[in-house]
VOBA-1610 file (N, C-alpha, C; in pm, whole numbers, padded with zeros to 5 digits, always signed):
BEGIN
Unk+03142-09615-06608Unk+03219-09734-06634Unk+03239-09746-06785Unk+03384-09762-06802Unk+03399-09818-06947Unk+03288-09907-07077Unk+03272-10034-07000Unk+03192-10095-07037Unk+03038-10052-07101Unk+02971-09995-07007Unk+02864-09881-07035Unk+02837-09817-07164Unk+02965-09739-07157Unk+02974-09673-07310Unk+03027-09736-07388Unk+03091-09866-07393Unk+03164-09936-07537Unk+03011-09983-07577Unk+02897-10054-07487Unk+02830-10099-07545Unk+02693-10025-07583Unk+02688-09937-07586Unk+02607-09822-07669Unk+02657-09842-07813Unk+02843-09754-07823Unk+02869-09716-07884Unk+02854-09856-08052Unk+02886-09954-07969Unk+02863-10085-08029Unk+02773-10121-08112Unk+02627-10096-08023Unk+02520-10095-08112Unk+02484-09952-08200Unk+02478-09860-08139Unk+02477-09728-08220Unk+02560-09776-08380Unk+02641-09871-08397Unk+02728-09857-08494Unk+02677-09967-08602Unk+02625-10072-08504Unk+02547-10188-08554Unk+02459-10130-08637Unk+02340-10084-08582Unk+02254-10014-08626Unk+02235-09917-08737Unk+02331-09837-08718Unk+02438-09726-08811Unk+02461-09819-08965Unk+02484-09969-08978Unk+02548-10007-09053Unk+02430-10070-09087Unk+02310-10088-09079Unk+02204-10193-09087Unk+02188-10288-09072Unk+02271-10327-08933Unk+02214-10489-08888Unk+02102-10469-08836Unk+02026-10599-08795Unk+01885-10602-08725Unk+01933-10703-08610Unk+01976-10613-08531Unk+01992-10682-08354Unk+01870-10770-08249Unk+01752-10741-08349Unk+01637-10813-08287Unk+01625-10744-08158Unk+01661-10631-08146Unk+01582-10578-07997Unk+01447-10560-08006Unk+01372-10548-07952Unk+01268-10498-07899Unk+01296-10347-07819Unk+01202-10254-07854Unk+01227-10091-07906Unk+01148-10146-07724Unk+01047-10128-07643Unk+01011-10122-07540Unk+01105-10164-07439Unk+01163-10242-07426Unk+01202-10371-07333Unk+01366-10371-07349Unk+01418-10386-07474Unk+01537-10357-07510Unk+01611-10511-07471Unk+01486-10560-07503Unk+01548-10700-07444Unk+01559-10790-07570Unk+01636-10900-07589Unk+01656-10965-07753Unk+01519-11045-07738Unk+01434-11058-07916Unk+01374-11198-07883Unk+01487-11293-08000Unk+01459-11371-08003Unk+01484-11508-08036Unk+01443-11500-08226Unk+01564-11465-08323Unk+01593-11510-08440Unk+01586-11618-08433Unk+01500-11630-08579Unk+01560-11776-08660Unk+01702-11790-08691Unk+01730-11933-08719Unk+01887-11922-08723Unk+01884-11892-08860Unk+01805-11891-08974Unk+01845-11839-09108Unk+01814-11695-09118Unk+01776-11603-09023Unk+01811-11469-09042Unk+01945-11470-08961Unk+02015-11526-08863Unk+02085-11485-08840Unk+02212-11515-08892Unk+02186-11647-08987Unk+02278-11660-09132Unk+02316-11542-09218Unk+02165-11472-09246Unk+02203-11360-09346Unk+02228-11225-09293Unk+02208-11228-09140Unk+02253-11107-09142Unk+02384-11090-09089Unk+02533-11195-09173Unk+02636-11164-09116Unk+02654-11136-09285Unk+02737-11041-09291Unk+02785-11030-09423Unk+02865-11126-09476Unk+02867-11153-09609Unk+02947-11306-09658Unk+03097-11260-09621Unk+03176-11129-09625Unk+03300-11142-09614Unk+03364-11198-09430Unk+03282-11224-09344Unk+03233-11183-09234Unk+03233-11324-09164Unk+03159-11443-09296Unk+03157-11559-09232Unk+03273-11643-09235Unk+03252-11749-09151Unk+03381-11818-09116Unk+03450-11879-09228Unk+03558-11890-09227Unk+03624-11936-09357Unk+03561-12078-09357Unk+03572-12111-09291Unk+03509-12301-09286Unk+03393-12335-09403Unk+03311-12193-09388Unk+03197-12219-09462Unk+03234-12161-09597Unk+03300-12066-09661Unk+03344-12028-09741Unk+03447-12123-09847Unk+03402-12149-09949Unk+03509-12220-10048Unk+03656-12172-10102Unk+03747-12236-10092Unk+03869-12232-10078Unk+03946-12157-10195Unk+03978-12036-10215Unk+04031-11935-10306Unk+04117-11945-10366Unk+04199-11900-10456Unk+04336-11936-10510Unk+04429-11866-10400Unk+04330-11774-10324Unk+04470-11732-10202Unk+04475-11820-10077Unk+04394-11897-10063Unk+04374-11998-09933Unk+04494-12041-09956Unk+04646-12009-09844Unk+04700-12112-09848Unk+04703-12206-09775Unk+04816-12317-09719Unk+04805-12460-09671Unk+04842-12325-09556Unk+04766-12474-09444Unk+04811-12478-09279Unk+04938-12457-09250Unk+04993-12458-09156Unk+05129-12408-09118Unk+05170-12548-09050Unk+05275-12564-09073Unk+05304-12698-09007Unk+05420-12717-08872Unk+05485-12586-08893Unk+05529-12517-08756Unk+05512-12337-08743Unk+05574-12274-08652Unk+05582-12181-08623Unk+05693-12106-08594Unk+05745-12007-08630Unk+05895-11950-08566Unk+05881-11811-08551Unk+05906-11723-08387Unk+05920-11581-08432Unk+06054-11597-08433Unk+06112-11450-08469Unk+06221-11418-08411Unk+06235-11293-08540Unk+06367-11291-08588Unk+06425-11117-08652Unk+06502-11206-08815Unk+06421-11063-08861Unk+06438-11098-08997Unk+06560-10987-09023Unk+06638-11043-09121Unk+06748-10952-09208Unk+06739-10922-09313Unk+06808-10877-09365Unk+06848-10839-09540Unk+07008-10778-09540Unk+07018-10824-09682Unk+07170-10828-09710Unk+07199-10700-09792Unk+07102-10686-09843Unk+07100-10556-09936Unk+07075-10605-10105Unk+07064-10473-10167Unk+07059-10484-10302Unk+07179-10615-10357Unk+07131-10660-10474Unk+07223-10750-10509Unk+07144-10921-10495Unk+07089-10945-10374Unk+07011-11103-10375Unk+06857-11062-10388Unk+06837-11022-10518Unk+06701-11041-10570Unk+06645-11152-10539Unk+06531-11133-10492Unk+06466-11329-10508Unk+06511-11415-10333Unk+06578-11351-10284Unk+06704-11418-10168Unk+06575-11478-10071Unk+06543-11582-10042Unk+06515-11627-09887Unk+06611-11760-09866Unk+06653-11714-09699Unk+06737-11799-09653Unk+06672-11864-09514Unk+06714-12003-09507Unk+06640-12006-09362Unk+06762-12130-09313Unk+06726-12167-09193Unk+06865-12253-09121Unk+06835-12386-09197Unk+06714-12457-09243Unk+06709-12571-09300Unk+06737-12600-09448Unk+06792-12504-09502Unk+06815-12474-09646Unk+06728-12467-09791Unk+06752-12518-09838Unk+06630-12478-10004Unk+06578-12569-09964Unk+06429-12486-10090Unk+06350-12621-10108Unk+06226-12604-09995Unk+06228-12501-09904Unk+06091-12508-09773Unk+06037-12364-09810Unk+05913-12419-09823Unk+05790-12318-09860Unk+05751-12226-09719Unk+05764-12118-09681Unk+05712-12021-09587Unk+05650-11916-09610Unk+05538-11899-09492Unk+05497-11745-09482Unk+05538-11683-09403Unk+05603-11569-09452Unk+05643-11456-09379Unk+05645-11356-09326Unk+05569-11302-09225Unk+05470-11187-09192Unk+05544-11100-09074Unk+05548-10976-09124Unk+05587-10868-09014Unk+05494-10759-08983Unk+05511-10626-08918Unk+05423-10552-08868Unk+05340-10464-09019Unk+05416-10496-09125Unk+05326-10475-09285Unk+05242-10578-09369Unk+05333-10657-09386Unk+05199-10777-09494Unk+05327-10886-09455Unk+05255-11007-09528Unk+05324-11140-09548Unk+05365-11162-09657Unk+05458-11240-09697Unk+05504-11295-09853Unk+05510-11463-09819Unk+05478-11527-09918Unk+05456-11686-09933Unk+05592-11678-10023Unk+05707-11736-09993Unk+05848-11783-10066Unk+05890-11940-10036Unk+05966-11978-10113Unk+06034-12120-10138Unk+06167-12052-10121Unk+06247-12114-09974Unk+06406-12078-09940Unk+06465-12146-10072Unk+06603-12066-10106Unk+06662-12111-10205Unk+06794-12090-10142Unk+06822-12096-10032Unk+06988-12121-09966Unk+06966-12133-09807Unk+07067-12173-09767Unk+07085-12196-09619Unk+07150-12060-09548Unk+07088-12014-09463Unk+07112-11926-09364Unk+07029-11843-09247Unk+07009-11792-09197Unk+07105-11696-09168Unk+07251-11786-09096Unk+07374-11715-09075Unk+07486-11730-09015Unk+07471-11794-08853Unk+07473-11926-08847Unk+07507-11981-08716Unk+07505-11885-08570Unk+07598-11790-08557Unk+07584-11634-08476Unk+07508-11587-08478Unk+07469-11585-08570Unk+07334-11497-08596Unk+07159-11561-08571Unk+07218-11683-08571Unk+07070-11737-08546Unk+07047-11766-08368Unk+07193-11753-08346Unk+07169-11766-08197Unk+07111-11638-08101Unk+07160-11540-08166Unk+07121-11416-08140Unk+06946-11370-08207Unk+06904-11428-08236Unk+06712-11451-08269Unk+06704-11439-08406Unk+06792-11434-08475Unk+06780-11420-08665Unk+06694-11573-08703Unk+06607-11569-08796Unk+06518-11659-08808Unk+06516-11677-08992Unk+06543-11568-09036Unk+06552-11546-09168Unk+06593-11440-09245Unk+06654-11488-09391Unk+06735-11354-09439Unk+06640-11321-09568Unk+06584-11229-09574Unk+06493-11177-09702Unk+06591-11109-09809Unk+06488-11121-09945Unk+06580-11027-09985Unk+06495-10859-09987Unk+06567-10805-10053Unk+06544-10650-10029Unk+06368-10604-10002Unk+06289-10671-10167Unk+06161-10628-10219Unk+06079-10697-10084Unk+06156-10827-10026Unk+06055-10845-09961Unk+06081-10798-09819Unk+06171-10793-09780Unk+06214-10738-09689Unk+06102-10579-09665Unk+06092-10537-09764Unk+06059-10413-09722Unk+05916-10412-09759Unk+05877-10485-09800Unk+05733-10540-09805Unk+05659-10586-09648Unk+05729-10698-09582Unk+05718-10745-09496Unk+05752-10615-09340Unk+05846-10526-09347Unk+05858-10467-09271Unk+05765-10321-09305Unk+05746-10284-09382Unk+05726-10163-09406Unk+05762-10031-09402Unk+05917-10071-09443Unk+06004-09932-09441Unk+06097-09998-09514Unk+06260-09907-09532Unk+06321-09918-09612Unk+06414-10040-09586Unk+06480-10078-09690Unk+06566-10175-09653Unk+06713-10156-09520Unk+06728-10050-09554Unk+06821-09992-09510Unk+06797-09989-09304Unk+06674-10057-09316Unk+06660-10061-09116Unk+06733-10199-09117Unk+06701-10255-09164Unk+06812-10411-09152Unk+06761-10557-09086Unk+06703-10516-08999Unk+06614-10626-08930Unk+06494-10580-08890Unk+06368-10662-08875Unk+06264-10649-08817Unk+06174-10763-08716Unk+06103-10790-08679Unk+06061-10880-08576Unk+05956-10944-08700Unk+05961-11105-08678Unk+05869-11179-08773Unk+05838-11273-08723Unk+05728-11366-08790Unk+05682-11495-08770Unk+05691-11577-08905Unk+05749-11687-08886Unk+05770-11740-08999Unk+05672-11883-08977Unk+05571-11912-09100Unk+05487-12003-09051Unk+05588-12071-09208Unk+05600-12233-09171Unk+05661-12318-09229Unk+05529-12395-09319Unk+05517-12397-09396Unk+05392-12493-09502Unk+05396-12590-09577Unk+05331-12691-09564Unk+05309-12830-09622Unk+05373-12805-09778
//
C-alpha cells in the first residue's frame, strides 16, 4: 500500500534532517513532548506567520479575488497595468512563475475581451515575470488578489 511507504519514507527524512520525533526506539510508539520542545523543534522559517513579526515584504490581505487570463500588449507600455476598474488599485499578481505587487495606471482590458476571461493587461517585464516565458506567448492564466 501506498501509504506504508510514504510514511517510512517521511520519517527516514525527518530523521535524515535532525528532527527528534520522540519515538521510542522499542515500541515505536510517540511519548508525550513538552510543548516547548516542540516549539523548538520547528524551524523558525517553518513557523506560522501569525507568530512571526511582520516584514517589509508582508503585504496587506486581499480584499477580493479574481482568476482569469492575463495579456500583454508588447514592448512600448513599460510600467503598463490595466484592470476593468481603472487607476489608482493596488494588486497582486501571480501566475505559474512569481507574483508582482502593482498600482493599475489605466482602464482595461477591452470590454470583449474581458468577457472572454481577460482579467488584466501587464506590461511586458511583468508579464514575463509573472508567466515565465517570453512575452511573445501573449496570455497566461492568473489570480489577481485586489489589496487594501
Amino acid at each position: 500500500m501506498i501509504v506504508d511507504t510514504i510514511v517510512p519514507i517521511g520519517l527516514a527524512i525527518a530523521l535524515a534532517l535532525g528532527y527528534d520525533l520522540g519515538l521510542e526506539p522499542a515500541t515505536g510508539t510517540r511519548s508525550a513532548p513538552a510543548l516547548e520542545e516542540v516549539r523548538t523543534a520547528i524551524p523558525p522559517d517553518l513557523t506560522p506567520s501569525a507568530t512571526r513579526p511582520p516584514g517589509p515584504s508582508a503585504a496587506p490581505a486581499p480584499t477580493r479575488v479574481v482568476r482569469g487570463i492575463a495579456s500583454t500588449y508588447g514592448p512600448g507600455f513599460a510600467g503598463y497595468l490595466a484592470l476593468p476598474e481603472g487607476r489608482g488599485i493596488r494588486v497582486r499578481v501571480c501566475g505559474p512563475a512569481a507574483c508582482v505587487v502593482r498600482t493599475s495606471n489605466d482602464a482595461g482590458p477591452a470590454l470583449s475581451a474581458q468577457r472572454a476571461g481577460r482579467v488584466v493587461d501587464l506590461s511586458v517585464a511583468d508579464f514575463e515575470t509573472v508567466s515565465g516565458s517570453g512575452w511573445r506567448r501573449g496570455l497566461v492564466r492568473v489570480t489577481v488578489e485586489y489589496l487594501r
